[in-house]
PyMOL Python script that loads the backbone (N, CA, C, O; Angstrom):
from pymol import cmd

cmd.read_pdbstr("""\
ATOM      1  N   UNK A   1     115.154  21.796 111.412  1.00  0.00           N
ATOM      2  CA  UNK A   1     116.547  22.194 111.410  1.00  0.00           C
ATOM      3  C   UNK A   1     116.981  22.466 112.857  1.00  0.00           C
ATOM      4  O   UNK A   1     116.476  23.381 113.509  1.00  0.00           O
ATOM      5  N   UNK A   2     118.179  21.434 113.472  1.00  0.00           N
ATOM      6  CA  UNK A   2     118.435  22.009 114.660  1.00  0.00           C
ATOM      7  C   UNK A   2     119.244  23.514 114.958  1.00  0.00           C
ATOM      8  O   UNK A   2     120.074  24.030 114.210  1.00  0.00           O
ATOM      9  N   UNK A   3     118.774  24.026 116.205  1.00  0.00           N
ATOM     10  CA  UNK A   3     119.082  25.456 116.426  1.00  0.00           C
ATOM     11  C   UNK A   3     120.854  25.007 117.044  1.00  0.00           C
ATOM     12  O   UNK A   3     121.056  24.064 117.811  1.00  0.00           O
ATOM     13  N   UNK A   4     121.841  25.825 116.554  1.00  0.00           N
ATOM     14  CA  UNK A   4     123.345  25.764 117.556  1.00  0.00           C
ATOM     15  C   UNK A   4     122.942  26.536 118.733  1.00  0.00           C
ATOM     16  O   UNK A   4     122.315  27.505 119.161  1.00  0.00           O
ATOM     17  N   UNK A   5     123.909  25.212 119.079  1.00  0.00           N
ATOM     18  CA  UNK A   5     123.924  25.840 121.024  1.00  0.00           C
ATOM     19  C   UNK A   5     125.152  26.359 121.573  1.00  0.00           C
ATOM     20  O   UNK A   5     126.185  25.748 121.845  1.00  0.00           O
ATOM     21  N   UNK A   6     124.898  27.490 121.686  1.00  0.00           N
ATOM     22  CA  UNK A   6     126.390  28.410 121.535  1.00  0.00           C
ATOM     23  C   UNK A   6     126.504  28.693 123.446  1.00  0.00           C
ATOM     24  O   UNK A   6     127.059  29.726 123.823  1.00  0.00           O
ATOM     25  N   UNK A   7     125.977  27.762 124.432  1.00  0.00           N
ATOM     26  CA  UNK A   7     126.768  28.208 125.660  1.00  0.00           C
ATOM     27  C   UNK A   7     125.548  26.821 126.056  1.00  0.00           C
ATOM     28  O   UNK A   7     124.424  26.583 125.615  1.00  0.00           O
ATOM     29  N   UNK A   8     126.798  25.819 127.530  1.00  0.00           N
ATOM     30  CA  UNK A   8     126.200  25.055 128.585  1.00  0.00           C
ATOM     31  C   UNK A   8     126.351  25.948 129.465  1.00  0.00           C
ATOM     32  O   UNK A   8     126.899  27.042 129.333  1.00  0.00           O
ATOM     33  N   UNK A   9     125.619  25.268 130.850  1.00  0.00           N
ATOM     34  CA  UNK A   9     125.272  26.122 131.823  1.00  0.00           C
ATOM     35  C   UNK A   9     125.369  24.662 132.863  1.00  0.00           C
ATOM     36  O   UNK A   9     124.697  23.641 132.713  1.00  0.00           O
ATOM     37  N   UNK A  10     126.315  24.899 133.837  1.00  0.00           N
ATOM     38  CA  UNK A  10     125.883  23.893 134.720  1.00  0.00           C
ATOM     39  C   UNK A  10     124.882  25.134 135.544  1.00  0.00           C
ATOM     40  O   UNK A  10     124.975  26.362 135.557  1.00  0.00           O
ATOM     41  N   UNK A  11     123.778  24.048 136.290  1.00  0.00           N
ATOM     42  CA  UNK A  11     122.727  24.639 137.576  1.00  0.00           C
ATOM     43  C   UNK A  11     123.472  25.101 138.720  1.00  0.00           C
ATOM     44  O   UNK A  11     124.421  24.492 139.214  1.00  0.00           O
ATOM     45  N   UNK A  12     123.017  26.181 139.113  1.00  0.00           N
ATOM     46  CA  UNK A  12     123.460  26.164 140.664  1.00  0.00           C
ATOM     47  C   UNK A  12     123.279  25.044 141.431  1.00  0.00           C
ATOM     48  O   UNK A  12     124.191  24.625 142.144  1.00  0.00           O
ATOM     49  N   UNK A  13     122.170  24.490 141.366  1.00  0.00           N
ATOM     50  CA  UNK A  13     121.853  23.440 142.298  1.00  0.00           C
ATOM     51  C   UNK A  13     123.174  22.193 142.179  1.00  0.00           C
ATOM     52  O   UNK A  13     124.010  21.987 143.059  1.00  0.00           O
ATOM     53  N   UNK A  14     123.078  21.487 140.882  1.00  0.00           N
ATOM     54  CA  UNK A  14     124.641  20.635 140.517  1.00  0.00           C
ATOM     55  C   UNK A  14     125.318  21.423 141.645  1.00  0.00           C
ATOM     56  O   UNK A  14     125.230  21.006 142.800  1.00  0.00           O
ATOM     57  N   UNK A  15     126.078  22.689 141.318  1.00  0.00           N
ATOM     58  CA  UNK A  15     127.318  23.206 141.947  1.00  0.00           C
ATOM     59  C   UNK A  15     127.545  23.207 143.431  1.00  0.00           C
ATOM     60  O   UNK A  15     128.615  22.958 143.985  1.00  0.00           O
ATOM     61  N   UNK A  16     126.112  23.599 144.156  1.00  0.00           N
ATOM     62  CA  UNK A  16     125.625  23.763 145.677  1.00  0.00           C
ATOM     63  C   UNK A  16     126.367  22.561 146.273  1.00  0.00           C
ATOM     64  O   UNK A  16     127.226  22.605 147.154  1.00  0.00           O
ATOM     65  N   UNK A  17     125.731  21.127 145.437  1.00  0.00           N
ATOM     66  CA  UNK A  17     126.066  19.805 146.060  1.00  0.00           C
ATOM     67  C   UNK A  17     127.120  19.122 145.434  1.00  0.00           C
ATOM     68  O   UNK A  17     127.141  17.891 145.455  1.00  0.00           O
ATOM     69  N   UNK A  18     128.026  19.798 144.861  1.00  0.00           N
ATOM     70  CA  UNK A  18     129.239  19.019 144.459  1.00  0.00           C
ATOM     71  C   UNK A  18     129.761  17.950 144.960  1.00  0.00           C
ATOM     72  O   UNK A  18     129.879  16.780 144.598  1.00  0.00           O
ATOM     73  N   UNK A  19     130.283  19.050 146.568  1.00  0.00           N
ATOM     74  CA  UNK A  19     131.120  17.899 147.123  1.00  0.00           C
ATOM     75  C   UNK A  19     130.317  16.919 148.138  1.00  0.00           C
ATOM     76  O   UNK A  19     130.812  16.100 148.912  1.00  0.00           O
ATOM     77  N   UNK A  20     129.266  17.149 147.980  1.00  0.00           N
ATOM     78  CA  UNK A  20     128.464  15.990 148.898  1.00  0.00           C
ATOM     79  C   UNK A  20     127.253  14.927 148.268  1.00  0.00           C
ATOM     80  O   UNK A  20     126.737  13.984 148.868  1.00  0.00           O
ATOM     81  N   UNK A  21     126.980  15.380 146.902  1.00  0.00           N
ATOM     82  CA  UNK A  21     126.106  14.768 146.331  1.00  0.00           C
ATOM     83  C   UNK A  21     126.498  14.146 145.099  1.00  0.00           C
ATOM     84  O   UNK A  21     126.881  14.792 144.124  1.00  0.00           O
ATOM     85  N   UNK A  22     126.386  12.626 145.143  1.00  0.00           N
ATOM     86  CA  UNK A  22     127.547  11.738 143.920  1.00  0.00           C
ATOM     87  C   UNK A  22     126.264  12.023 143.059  1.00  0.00           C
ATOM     88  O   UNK A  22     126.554  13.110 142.558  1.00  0.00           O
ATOM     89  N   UNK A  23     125.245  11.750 142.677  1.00  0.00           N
ATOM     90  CA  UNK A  23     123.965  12.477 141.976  1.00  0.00           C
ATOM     91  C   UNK A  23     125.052  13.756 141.046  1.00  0.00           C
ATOM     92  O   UNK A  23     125.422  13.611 139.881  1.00  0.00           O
ATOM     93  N   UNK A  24     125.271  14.551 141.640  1.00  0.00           N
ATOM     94  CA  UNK A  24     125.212  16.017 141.585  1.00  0.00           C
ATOM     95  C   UNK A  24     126.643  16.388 140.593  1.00  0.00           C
ATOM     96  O   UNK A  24     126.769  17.038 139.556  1.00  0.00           O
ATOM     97  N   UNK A  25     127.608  15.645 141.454  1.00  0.00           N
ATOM     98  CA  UNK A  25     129.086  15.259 140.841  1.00  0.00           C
ATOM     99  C   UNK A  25     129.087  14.819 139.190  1.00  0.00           C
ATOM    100  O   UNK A  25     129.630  15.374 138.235  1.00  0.00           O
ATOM    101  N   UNK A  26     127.920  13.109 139.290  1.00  0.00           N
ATOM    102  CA  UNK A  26     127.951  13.077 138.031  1.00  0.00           C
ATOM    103  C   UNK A  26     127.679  13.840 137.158  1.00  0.00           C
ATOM    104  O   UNK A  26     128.436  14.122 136.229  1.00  0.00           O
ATOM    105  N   UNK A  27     126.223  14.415 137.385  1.00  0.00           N
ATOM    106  CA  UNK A  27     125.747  15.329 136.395  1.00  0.00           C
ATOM    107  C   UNK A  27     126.658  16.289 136.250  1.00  0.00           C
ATOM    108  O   UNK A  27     126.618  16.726 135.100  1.00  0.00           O
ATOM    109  N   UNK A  28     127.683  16.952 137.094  1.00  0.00           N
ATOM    110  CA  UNK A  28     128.490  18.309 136.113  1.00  0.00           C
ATOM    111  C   UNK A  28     129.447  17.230 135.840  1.00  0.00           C
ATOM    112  O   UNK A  28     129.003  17.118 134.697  1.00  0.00           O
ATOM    113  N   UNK A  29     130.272  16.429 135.873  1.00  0.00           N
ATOM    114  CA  UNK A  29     130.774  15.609 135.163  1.00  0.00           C
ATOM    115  C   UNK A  29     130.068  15.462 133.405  1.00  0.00           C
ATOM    116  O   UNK A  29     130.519  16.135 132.477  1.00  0.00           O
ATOM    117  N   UNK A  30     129.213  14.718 133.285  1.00  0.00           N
ATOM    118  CA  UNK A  30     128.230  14.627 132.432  1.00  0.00           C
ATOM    119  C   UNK A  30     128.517  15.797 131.363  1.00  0.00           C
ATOM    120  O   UNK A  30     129.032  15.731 130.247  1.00  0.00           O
ATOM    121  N   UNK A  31     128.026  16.849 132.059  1.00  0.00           N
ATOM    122  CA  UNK A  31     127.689  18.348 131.282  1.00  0.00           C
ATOM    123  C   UNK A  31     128.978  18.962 130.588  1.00  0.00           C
ATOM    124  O   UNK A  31     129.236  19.490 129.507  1.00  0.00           O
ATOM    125  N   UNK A  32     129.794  18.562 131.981  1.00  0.00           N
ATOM    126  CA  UNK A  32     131.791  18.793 131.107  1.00  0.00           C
ATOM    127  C   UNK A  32     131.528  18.373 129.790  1.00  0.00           C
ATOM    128  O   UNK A  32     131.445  19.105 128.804  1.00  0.00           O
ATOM    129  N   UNK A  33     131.383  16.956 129.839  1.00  0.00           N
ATOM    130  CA  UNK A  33     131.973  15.645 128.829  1.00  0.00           C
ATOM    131  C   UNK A  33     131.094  15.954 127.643  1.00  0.00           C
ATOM    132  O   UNK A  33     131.546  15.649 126.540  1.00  0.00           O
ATOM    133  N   UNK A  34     129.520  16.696 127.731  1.00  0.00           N
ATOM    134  CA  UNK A  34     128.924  17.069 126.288  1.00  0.00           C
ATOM    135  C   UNK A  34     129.171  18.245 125.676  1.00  0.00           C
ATOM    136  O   UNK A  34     128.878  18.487 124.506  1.00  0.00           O
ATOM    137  N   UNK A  35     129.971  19.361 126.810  1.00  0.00           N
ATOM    138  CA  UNK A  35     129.689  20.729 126.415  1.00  0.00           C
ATOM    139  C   UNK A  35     131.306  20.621 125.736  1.00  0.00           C
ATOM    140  O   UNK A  35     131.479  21.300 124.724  1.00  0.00           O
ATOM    141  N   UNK A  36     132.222  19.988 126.131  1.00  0.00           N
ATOM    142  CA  UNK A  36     133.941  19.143 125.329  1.00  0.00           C
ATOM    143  C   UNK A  36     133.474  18.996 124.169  1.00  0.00           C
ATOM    144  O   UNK A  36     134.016  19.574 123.227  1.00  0.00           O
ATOM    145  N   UNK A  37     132.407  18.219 123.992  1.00  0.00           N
ATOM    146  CA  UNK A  37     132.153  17.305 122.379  1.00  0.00           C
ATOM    147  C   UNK A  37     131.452  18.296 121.587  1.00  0.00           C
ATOM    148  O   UNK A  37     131.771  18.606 120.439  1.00  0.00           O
ATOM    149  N   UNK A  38     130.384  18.831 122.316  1.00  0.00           N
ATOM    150  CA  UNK A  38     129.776  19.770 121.218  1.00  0.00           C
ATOM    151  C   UNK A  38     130.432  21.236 120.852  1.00  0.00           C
ATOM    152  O   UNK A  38     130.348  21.766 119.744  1.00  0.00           O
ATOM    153  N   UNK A  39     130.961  21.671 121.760  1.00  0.00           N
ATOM    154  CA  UNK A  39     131.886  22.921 121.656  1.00  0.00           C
ATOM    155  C   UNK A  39     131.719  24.261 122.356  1.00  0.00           C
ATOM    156  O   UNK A  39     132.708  24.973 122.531  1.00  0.00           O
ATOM    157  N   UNK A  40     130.438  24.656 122.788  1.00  0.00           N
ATOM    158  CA  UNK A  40     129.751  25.611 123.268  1.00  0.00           C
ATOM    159  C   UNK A  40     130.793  26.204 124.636  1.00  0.00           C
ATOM    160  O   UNK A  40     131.535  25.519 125.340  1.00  0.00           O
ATOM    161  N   UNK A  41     130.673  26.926 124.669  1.00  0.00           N
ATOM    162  CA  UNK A  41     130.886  27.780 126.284  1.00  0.00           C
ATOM    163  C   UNK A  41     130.187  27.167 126.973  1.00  0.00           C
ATOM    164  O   UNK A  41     129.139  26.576 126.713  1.00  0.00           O
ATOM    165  N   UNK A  42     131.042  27.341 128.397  1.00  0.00           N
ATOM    166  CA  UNK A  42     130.312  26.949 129.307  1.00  0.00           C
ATOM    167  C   UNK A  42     130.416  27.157 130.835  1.00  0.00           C
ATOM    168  O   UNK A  42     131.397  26.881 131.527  1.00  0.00           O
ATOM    169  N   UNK A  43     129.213  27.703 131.260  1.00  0.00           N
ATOM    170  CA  UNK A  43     129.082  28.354 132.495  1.00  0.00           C
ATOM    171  C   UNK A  43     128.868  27.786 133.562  1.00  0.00           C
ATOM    172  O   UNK A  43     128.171  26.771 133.522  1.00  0.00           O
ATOM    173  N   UNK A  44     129.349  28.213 134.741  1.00  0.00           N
ATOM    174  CA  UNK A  44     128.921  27.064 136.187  1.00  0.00           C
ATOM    175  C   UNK A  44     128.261  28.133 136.881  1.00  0.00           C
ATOM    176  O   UNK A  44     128.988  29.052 137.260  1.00  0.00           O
ATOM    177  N   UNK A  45     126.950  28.208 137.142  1.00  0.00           N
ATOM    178  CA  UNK A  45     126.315  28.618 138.202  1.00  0.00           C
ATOM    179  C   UNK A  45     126.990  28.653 139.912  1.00  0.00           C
ATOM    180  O   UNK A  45     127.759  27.825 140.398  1.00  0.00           O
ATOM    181  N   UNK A  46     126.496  29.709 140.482  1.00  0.00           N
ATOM    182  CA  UNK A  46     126.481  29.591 142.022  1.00  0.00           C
ATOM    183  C   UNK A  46     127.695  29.142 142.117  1.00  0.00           C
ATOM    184  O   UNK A  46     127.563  27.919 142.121  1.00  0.00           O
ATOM    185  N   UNK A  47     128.785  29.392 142.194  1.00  0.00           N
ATOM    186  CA  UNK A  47     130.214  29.076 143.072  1.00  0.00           C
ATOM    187  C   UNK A  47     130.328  29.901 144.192  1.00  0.00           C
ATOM    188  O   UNK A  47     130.184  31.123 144.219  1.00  0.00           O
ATOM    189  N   UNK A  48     130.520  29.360 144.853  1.00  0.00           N
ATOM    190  CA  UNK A  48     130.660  29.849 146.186  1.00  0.00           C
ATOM    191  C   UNK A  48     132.173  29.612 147.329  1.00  0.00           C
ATOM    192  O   UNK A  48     132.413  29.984 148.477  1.00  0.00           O
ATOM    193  N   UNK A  49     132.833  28.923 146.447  1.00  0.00           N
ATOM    194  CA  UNK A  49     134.006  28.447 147.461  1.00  0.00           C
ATOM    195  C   UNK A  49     135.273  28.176 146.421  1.00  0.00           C
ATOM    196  O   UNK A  49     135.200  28.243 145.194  1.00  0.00           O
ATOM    197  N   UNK A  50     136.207  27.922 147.040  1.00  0.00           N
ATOM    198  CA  UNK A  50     137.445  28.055 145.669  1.00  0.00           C
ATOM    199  C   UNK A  50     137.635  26.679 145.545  1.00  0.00           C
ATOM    200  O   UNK A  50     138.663  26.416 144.921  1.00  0.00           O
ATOM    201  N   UNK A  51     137.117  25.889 145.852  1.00  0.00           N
ATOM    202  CA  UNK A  51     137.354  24.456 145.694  1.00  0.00           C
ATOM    203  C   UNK A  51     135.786  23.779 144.692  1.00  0.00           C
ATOM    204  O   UNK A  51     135.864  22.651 144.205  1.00  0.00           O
ATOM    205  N   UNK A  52     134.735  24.463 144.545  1.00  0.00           N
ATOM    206  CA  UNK A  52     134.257  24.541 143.549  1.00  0.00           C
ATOM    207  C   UNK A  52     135.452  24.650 142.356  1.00  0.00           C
ATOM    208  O   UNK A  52     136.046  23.742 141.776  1.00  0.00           O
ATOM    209  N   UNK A  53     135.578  26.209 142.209  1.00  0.00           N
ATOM    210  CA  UNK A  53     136.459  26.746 141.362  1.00  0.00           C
ATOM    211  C   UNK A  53     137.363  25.592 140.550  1.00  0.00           C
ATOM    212  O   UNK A  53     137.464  25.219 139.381  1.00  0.00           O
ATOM    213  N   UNK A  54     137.896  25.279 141.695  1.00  0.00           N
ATOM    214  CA  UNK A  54     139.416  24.086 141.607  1.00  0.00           C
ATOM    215  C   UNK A  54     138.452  23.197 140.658  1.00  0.00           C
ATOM    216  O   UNK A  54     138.765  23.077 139.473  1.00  0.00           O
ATOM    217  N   UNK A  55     137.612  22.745 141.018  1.00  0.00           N
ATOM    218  CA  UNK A  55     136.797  21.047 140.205  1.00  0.00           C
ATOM    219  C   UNK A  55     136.668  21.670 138.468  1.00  0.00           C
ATOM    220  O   UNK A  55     136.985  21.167 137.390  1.00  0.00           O
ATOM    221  N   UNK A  56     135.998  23.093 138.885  1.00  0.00           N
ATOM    222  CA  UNK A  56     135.634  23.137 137.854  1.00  0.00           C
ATOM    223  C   UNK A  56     136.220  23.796 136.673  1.00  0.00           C
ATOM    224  O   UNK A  56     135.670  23.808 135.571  1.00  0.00           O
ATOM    225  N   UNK A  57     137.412  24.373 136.954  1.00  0.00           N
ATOM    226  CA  UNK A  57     138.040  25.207 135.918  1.00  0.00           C
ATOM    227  C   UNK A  57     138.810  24.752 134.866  1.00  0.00           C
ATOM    228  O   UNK A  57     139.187  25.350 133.858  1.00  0.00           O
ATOM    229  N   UNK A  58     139.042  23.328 135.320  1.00  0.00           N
ATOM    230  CA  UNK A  58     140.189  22.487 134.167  1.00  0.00           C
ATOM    231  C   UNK A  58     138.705  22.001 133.114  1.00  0.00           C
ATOM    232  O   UNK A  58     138.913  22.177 131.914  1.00  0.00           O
ATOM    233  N   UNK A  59     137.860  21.659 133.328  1.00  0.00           N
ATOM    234  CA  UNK A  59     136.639  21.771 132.591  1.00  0.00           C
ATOM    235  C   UNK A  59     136.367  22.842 131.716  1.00  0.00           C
ATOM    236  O   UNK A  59     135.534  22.616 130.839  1.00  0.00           O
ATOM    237  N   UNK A  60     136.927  24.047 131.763  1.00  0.00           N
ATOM    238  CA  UNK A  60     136.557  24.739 130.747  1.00  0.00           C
ATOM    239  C   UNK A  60     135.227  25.852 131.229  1.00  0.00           C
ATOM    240  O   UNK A  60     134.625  26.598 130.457  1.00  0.00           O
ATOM    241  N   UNK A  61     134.994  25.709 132.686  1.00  0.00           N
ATOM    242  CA  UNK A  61     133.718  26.650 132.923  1.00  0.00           C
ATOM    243  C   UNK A  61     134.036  27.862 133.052  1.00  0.00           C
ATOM    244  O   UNK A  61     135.181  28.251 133.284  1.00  0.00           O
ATOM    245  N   UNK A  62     132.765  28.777 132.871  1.00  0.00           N
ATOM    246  CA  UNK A  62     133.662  30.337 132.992  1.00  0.00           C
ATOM    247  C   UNK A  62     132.748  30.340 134.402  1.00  0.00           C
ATOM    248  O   UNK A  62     131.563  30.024 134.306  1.00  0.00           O
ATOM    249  N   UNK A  63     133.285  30.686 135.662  1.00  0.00           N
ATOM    250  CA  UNK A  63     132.670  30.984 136.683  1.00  0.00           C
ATOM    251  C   UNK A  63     131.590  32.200 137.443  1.00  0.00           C
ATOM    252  O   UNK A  63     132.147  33.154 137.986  1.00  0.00           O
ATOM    253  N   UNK A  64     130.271  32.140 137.457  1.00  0.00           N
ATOM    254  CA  UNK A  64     129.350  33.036 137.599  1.00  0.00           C
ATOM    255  C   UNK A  64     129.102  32.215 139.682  1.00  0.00           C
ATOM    256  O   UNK A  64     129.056  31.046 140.065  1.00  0.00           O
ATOM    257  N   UNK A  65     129.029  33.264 140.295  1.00  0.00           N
ATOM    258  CA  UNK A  65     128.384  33.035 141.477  1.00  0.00           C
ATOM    259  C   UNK A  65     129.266  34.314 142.413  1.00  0.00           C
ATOM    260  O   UNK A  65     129.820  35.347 142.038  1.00  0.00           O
ATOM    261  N   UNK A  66     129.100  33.726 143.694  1.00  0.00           N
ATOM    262  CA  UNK A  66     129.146  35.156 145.432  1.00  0.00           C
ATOM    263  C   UNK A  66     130.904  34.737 145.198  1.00  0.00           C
ATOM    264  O   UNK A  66     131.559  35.568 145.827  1.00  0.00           O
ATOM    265  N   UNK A  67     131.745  33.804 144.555  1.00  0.00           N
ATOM    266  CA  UNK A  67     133.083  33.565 144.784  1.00  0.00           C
ATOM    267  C   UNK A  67     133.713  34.899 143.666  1.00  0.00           C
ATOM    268  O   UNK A  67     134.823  35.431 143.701  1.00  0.00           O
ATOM    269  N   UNK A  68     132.377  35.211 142.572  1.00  0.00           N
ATOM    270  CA  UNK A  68     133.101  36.130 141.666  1.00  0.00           C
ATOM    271  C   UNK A  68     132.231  36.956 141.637  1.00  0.00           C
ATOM    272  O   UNK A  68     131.714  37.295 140.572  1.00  0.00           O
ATOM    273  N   UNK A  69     131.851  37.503 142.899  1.00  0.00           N
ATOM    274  CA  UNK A  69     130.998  38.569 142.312  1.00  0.00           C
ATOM    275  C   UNK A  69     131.564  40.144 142.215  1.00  0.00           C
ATOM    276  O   UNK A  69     132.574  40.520 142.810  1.00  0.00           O
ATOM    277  N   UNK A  70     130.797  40.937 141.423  1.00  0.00           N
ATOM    278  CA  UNK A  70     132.101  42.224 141.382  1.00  0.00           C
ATOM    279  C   UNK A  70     131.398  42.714 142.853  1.00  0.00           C
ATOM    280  O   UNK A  70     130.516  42.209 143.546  1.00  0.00           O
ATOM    281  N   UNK A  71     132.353  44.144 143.012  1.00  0.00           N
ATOM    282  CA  UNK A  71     132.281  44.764 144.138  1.00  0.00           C
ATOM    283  C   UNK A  71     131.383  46.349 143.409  1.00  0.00           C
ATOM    284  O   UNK A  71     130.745  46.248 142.361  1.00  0.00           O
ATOM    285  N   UNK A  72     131.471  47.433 144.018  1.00  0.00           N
ATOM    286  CA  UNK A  72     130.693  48.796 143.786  1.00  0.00           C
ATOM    287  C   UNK A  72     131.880  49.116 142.931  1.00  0.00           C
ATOM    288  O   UNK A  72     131.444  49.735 141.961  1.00  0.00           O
ATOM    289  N   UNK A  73     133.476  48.950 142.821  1.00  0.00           N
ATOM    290  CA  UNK A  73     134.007  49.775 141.677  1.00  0.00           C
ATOM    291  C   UNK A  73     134.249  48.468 140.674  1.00  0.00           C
ATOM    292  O   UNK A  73     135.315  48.457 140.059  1.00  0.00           O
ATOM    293  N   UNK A  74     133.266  47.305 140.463  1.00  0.00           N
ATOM    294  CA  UNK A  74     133.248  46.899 139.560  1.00  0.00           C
ATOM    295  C   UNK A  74     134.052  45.781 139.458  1.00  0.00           C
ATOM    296  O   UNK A  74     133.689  44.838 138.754  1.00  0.00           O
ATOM    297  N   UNK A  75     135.599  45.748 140.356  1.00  0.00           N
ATOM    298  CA  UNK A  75     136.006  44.590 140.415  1.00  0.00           C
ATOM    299  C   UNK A  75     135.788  43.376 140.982  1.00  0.00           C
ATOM    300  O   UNK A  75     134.692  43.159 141.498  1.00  0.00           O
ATOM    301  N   UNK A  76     136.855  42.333 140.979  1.00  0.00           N
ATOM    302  CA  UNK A  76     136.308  41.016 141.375  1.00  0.00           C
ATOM    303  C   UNK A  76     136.670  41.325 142.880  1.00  0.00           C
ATOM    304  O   UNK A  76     137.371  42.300 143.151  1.00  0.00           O
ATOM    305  N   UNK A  77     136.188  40.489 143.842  1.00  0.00           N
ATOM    306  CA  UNK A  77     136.212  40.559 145.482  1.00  0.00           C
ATOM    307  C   UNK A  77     136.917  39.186 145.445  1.00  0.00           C
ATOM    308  O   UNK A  77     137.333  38.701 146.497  1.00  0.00           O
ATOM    309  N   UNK A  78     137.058  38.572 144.315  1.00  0.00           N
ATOM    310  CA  UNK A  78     137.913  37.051 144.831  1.00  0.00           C
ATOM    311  C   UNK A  78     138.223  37.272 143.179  1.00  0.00           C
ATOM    312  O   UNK A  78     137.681  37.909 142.276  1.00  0.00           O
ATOM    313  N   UNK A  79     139.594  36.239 143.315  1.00  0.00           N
ATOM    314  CA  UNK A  79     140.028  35.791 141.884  1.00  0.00           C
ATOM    315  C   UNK A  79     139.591  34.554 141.551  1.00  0.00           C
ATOM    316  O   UNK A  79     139.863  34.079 140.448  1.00  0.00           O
TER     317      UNK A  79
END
""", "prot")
cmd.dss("prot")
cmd.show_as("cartoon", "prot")
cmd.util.cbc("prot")
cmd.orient("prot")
């Protein structure tokens, strides 16, 4: 019996080389286009810059990395 997969995850590594690695591009491309079909949440590792952000937010990722990390009273240091 298959188990549901209730969240994708792009890698940090994918995210690191976005804009320089067509390798890297496809694969979160890729990961968009299965985590769309199957339904799950889905997370992008390591963002670090707002142009990550930009690629990846019409995708549906919820953003984890240093671009959102909270601060000591808990909020975000970037939007």
């Amino acid at each position: 019996m298959p188990h549901p997969q209730s969240q994708s995850q792009i890698d940090q590594r994918f995210v690191h080389d976005l804009f320089t690695g067509p390798n890297d591009a496809a694969m979160v491309d890729t990961i968009i286009a299965l985590s769309r079909r199957l339904g799950p949440a889905m997370m992008a590792e390591g963002l670090g810059s707002p142009g990550q952000r930009d690629l990846l937010a019409p995708g549906g990722a919820t953003p984890k990395g240093s671009l959102f990390a909270h601060g000591p009273s808990g909020g975000l240091l970037a939007p």
